[in-house]
CHARMM-style PDB file with segment names, atoms N, HN, CA, C and O in Angstrom:
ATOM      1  N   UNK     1     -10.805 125.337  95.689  1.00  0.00      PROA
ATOM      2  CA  UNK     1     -10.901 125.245  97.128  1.00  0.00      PROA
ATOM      3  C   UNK     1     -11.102 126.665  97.665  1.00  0.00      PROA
ATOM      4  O   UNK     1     -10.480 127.672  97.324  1.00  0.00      PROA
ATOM      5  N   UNK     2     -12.123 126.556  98.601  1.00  0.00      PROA
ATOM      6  HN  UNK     2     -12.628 125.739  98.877  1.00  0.00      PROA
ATOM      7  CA  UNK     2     -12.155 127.877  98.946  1.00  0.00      PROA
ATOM      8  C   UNK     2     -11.666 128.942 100.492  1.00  0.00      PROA
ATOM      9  O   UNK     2     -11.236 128.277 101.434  1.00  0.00      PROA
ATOM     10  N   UNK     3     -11.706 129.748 100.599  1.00  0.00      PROA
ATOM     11  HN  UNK     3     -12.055 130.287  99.833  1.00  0.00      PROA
ATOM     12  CA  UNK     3     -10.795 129.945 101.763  1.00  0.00      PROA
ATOM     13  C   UNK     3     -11.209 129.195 103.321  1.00  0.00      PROA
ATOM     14  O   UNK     3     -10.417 128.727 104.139  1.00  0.00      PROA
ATOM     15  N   UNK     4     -12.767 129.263 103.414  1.00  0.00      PROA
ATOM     16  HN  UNK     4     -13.410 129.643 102.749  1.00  0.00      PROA
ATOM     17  CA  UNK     4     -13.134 128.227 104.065  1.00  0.00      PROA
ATOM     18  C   UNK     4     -12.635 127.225 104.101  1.00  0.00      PROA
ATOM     19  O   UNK     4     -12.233 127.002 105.243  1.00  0.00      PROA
ATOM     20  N   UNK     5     -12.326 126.065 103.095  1.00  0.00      PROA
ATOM     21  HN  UNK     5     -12.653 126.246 102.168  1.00  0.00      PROA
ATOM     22  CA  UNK     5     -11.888 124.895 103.056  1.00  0.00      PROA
ATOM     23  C   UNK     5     -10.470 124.681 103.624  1.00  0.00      PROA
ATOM     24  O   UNK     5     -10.048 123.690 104.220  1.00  0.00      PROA
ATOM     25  N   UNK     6      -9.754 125.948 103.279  1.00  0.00      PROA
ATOM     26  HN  UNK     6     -10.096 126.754 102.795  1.00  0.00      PROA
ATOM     27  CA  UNK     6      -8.286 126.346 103.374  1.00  0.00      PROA
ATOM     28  C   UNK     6      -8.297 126.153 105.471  1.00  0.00      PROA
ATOM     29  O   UNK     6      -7.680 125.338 106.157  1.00  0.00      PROA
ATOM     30  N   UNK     7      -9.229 127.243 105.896  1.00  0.00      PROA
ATOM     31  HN  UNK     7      -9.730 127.906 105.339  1.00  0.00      PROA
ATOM     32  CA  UNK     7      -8.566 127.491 107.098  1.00  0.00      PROA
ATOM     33  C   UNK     7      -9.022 126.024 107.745  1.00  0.00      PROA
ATOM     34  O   UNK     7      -8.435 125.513 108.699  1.00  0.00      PROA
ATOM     35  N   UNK     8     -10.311 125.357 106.979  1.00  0.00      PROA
ATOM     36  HN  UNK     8     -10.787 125.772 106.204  1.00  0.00      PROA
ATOM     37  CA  UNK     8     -11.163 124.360 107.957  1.00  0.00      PROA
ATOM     38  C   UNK     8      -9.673 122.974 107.624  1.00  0.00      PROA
ATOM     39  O   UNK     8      -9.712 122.064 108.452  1.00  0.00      PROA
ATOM     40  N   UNK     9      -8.652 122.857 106.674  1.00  0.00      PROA
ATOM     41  HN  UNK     9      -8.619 123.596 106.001  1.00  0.00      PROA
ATOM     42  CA  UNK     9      -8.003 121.800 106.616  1.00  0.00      PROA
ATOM     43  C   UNK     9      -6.483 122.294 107.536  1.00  0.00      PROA
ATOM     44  O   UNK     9      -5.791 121.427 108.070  1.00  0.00      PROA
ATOM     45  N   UNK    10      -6.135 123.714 107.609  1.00  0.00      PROA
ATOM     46  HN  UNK    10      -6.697 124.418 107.175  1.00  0.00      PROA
ATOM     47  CA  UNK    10      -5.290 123.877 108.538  1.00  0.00      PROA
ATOM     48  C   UNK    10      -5.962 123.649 109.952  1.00  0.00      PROA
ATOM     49  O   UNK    10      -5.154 122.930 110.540  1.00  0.00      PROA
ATOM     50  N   UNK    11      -6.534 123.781 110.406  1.00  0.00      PROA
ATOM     51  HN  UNK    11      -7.190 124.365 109.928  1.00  0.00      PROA
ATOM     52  CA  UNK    11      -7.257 123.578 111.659  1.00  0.00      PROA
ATOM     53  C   UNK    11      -7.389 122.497 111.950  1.00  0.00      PROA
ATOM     54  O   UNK    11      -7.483 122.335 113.166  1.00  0.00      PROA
ATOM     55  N   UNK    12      -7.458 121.389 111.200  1.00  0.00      PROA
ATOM     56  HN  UNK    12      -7.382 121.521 110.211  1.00  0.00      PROA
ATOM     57  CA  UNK    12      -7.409 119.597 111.362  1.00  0.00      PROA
ATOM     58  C   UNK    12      -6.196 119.219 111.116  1.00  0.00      PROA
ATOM     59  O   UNK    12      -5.882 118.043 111.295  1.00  0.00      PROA
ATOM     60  N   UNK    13      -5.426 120.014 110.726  1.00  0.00      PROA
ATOM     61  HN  UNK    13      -5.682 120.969 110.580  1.00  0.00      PROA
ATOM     62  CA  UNK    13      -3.988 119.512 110.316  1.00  0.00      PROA
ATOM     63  C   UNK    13      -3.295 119.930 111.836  1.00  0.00      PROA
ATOM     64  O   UNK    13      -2.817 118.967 112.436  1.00  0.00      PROA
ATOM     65  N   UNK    14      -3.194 121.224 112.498  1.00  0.00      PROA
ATOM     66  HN  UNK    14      -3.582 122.006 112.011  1.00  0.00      PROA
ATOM     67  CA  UNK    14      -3.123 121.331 113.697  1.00  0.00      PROA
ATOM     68  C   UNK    14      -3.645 120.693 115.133  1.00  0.00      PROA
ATOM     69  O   UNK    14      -3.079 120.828 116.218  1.00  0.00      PROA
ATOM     70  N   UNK    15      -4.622 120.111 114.922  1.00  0.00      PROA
ATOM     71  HN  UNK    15      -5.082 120.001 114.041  1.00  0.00      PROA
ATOM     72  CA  UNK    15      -5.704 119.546 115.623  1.00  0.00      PROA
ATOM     73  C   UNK    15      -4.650 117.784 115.617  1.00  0.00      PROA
ATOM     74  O   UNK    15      -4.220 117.129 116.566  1.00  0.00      PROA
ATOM     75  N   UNK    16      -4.577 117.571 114.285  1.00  0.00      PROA
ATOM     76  HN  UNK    16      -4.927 118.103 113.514  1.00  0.00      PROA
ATOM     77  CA  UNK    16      -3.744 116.008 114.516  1.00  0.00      PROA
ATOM     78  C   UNK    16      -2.398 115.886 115.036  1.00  0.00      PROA
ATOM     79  O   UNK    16      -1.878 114.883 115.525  1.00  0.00      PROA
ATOM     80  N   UNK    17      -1.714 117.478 114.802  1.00  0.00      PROA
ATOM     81  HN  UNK    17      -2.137 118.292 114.404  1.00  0.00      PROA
ATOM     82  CA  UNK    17      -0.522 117.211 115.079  1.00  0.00      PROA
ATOM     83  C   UNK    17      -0.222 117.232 116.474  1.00  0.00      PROA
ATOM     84  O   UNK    17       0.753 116.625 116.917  1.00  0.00      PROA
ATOM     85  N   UNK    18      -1.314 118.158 117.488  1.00  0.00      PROA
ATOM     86  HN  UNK    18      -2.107 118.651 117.128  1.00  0.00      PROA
ATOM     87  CA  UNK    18      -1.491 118.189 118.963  1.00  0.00      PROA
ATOM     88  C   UNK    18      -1.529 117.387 119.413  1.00  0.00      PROA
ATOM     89  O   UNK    18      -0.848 117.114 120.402  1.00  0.00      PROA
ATOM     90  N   UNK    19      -2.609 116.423 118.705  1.00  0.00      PROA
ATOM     91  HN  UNK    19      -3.162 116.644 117.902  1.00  0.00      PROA
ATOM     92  CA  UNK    19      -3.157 114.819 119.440  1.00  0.00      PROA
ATOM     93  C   UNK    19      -1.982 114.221 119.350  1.00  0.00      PROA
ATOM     94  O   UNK    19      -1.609 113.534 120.300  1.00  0.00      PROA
ATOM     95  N   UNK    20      -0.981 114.392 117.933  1.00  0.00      PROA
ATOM     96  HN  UNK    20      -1.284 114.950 117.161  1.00  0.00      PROA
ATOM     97  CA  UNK    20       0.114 113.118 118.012  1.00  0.00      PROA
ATOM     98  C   UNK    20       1.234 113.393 119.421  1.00  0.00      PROA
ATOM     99  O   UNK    20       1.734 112.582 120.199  1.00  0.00      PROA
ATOM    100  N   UNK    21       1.357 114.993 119.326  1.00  0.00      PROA
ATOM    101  HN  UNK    21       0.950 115.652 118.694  1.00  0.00      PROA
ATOM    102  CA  UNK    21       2.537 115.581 120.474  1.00  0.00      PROA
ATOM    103  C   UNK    21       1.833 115.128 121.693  1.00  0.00      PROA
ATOM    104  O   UNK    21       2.595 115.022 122.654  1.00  0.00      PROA
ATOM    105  N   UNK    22       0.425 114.789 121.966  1.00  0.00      PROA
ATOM    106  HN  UNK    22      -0.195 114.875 121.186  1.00  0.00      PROA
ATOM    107  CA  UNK    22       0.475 115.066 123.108  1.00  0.00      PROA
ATOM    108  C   UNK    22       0.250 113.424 123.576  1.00  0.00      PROA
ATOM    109  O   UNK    22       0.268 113.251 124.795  1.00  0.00      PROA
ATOM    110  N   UNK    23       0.063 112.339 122.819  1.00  0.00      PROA
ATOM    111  HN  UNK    23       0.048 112.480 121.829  1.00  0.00      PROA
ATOM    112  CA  UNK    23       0.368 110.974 122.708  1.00  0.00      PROA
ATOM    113  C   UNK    23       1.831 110.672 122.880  1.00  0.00      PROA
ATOM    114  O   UNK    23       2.174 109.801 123.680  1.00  0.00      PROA
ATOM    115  N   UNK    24       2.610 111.267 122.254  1.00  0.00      PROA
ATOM    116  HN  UNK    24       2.331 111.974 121.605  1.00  0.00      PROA
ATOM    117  CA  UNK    24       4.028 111.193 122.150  1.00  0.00      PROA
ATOM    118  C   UNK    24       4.784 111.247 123.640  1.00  0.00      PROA
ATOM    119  O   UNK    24       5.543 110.502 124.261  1.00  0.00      PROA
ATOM    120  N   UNK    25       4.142 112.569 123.871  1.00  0.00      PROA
ATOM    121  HN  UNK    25       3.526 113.174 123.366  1.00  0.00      PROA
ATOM    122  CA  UNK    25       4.571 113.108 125.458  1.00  0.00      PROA
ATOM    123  C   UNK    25       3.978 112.077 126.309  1.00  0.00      PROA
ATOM    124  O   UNK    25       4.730 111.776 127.236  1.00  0.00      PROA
ATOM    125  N   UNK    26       2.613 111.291 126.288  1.00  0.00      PROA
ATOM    126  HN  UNK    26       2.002 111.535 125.535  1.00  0.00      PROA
ATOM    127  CA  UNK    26       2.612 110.664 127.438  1.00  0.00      PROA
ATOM    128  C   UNK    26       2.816 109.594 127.276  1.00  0.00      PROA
ATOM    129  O   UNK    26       2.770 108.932 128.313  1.00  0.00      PROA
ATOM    130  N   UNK    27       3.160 108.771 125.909  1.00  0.00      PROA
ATOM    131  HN  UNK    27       3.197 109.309 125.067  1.00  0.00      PROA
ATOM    132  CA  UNK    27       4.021 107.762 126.546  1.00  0.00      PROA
ATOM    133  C   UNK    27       5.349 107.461 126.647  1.00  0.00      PROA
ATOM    134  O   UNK    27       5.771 106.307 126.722  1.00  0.00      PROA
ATOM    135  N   UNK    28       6.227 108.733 126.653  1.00  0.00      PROA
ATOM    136  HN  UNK    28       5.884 109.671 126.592  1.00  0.00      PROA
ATOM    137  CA  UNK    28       7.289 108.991 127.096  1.00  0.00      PROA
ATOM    138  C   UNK    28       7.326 109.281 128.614  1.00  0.00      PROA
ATOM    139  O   UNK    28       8.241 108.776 129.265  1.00  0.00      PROA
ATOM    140  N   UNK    29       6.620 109.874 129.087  1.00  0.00      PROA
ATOM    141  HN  UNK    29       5.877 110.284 128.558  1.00  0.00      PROA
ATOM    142  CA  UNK    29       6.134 109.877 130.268  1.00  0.00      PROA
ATOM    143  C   UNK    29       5.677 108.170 131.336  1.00  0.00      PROA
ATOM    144  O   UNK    29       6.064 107.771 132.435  1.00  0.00      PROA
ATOM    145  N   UNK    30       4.930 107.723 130.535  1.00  0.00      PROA
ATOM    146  HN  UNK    30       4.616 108.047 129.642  1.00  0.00      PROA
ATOM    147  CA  UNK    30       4.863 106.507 131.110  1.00  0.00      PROA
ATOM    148  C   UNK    30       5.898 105.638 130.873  1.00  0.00      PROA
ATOM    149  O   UNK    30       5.989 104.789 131.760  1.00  0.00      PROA
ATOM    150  N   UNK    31       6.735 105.540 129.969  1.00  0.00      PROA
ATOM    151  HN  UNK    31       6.660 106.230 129.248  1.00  0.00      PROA
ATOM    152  CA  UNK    31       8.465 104.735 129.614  1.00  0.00      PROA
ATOM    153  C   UNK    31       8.546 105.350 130.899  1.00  0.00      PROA
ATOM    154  O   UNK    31       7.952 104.831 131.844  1.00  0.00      PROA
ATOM    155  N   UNK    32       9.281 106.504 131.061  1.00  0.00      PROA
ATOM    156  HN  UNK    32       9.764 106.926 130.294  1.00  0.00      PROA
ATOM    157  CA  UNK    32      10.332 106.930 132.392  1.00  0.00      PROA
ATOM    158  C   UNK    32       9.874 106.766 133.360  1.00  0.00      PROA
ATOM    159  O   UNK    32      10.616 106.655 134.336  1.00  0.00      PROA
ATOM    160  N   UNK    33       8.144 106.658 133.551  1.00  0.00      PROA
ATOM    161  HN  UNK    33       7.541 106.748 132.758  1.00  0.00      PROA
ATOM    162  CA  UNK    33       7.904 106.374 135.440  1.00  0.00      PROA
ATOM    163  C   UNK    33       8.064 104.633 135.242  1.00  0.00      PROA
ATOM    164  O   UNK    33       8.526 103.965 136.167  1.00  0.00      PROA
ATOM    165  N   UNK    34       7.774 104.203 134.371  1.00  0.00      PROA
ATOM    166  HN  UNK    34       7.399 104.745 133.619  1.00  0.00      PROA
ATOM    167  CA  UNK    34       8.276 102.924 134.727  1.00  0.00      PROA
ATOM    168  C   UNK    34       9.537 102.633 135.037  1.00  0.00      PROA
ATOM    169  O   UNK    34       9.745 102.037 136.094  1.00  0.00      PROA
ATOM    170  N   UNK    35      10.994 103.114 133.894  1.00  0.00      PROA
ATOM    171  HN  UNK    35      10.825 103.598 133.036  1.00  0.00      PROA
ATOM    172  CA  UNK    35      12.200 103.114 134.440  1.00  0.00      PROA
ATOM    173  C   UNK    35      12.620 103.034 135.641  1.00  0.00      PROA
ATOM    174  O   UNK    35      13.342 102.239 136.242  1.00  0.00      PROA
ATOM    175  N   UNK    36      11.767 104.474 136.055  1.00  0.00      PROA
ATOM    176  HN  UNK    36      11.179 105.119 135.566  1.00  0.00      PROA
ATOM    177  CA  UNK    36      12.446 104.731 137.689  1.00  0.00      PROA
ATOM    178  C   UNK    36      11.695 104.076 138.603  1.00  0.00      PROA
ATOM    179  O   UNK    36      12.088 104.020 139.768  1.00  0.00      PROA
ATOM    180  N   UNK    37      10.587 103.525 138.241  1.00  0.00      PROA
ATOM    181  HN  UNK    37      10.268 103.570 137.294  1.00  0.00      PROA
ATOM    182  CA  UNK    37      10.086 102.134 139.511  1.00  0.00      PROA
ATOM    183  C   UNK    37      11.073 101.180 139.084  1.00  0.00      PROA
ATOM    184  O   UNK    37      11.440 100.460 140.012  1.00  0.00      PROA
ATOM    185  N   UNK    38      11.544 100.975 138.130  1.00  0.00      PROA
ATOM    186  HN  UNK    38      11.246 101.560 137.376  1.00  0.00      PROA
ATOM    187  CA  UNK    38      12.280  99.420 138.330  1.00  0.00      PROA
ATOM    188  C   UNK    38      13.540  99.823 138.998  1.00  0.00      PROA
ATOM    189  O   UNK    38      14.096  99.043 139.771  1.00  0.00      PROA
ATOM    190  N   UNK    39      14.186 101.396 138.656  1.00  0.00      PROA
ATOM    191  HN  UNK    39      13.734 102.030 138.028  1.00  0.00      PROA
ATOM    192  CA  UNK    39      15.305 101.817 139.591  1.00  0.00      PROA
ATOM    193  C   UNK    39      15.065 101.781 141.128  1.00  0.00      PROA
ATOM    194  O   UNK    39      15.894 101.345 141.928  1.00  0.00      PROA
ATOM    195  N   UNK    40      13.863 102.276 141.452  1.00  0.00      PROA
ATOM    196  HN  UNK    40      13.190 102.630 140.802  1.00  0.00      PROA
ATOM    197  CA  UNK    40      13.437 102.386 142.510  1.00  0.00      PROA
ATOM    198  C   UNK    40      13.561 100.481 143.341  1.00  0.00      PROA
ATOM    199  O   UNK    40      14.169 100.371 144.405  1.00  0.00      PROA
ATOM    200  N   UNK    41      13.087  99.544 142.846  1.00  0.00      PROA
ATOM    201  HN  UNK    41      12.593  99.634 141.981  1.00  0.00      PROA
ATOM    202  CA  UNK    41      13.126  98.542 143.220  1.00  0.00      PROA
ATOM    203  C   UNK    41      14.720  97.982 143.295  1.00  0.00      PROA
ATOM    204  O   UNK    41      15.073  97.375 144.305  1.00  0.00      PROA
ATOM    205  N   UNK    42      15.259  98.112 142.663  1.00  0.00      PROA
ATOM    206  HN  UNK    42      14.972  98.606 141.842  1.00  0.00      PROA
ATOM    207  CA  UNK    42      16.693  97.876 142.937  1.00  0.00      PROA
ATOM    208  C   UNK    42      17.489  98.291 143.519  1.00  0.00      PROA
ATOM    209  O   UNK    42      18.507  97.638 143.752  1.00  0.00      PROA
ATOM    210  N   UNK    43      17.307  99.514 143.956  1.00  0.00      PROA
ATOM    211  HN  UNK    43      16.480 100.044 143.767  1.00  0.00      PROA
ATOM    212  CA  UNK    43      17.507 100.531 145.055  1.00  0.00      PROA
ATOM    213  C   UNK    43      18.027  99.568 146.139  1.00  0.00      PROA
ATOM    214  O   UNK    43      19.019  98.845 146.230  1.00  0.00      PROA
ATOM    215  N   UNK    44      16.926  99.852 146.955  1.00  0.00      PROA
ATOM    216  HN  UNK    44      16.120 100.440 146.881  1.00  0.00      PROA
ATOM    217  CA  UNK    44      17.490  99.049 147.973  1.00  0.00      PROA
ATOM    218  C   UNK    44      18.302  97.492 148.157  1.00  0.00      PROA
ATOM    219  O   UNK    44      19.179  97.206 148.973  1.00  0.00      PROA
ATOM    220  N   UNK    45      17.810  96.807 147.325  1.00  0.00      PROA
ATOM    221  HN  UNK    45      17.098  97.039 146.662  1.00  0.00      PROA
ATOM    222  CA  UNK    45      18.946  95.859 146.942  1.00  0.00      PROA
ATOM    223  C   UNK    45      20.267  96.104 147.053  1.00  0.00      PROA
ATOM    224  O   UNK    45      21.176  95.534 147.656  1.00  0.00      PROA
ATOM    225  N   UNK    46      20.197  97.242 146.226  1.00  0.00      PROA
ATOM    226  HN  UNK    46      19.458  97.705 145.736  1.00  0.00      PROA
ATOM    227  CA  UNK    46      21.876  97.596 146.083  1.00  0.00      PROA
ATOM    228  C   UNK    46      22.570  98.525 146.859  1.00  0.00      PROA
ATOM    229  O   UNK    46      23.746  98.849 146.698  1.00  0.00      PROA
ATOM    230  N   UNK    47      21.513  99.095 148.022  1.00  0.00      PROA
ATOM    231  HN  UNK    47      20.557  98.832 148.152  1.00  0.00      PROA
ATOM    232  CA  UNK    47      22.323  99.773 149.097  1.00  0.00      PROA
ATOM    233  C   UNK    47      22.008  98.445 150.707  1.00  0.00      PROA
ATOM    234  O   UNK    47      21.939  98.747 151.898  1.00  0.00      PROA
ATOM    235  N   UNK    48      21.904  97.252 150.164  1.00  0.00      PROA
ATOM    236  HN  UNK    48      21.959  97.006 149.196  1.00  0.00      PROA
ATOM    237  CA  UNK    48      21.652  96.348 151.537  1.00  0.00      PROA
ATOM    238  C   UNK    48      23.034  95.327 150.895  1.00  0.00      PROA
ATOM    239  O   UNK    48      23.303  94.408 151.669  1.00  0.00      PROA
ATOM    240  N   UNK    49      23.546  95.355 150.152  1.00  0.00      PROA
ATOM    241  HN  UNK    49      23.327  96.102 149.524  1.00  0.00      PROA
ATOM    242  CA  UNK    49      24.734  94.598 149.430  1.00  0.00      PROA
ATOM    243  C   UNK    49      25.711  94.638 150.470  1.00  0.00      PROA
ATOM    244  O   UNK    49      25.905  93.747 151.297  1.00  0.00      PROA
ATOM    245  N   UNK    50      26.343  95.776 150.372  1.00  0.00      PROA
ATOM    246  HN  UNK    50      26.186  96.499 149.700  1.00  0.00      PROA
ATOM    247  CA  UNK    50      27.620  95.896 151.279  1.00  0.00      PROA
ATOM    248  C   UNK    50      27.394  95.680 152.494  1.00  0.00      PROA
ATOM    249  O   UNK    50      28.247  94.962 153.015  1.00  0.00      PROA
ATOM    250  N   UNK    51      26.222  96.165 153.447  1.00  0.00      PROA
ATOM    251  HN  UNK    51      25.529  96.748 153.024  1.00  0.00      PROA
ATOM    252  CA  UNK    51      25.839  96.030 154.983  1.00  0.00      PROA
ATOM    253  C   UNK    51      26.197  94.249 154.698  1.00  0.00      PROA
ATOM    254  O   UNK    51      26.709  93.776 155.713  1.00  0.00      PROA
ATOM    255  N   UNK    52      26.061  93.354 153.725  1.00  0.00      PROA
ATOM    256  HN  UNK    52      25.645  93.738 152.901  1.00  0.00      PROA
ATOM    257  CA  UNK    52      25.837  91.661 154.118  1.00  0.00      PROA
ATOM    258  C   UNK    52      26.493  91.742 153.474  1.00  0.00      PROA
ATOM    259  O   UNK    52      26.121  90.959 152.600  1.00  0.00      PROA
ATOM    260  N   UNK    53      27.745  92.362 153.028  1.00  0.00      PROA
ATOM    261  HN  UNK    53      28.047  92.999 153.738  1.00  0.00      PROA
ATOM    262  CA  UNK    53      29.212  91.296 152.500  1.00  0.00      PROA
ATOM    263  C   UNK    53      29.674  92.470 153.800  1.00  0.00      PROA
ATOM    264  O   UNK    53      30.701  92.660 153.149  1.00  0.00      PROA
ATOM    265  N   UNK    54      29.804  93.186 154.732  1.00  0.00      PROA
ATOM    266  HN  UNK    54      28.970  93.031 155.262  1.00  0.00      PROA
ATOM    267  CA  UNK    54      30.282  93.412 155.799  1.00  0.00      PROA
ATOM    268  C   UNK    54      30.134  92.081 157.128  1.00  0.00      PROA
ATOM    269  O   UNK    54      30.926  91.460 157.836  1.00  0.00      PROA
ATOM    270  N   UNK    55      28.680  92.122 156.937  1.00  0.00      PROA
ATOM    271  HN  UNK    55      28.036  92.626 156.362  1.00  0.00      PROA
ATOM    272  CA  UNK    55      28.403  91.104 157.828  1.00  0.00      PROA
ATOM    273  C   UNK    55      29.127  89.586 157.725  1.00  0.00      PROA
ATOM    274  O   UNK    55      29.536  88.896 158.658  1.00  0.00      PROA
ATOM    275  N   UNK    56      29.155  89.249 156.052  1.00  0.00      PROA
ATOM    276  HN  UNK    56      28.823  89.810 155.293  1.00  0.00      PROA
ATOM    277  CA  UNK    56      29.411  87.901 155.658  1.00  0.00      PROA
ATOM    278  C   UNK    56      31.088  87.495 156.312  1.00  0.00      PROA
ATOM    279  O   UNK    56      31.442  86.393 156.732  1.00  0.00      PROA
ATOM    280  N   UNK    57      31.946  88.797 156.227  1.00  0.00      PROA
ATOM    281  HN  UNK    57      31.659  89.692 155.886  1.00  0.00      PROA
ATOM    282  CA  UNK    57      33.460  88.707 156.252  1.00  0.00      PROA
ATOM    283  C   UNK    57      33.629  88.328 157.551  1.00  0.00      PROA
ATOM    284  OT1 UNK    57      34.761  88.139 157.997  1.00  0.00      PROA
TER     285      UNK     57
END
């Protein structure tokens, strides 16, 4: 193998490991904005609770 071959298989070996980090990162990224829309939707639910068990009493 020659040194060519050497730097041209580190360079694809770096090249895959970017693509995987940077796959990794965004769908970790898309998990948590979803999280916090479904937090977001419950939100208010759960700050209109007490105003109608105030009201209910």
């Amino acid at each position: 193998m020659g040194i060519k071959d050497q730097f041209q298989d580190k360079a694809d070996e770096l090249r895959n490991r970017a693509q995987t980090g940077a796959k990794g990162a965004k769908d970790g990224a898309t998990e948590r904005t979803a999280k916090l829309q479904e937090k977001s939707k419950r939100r208010p639910q759960q700050q209109a609770d007490p105003v109608r068990s105030e009201f209910d009493a």
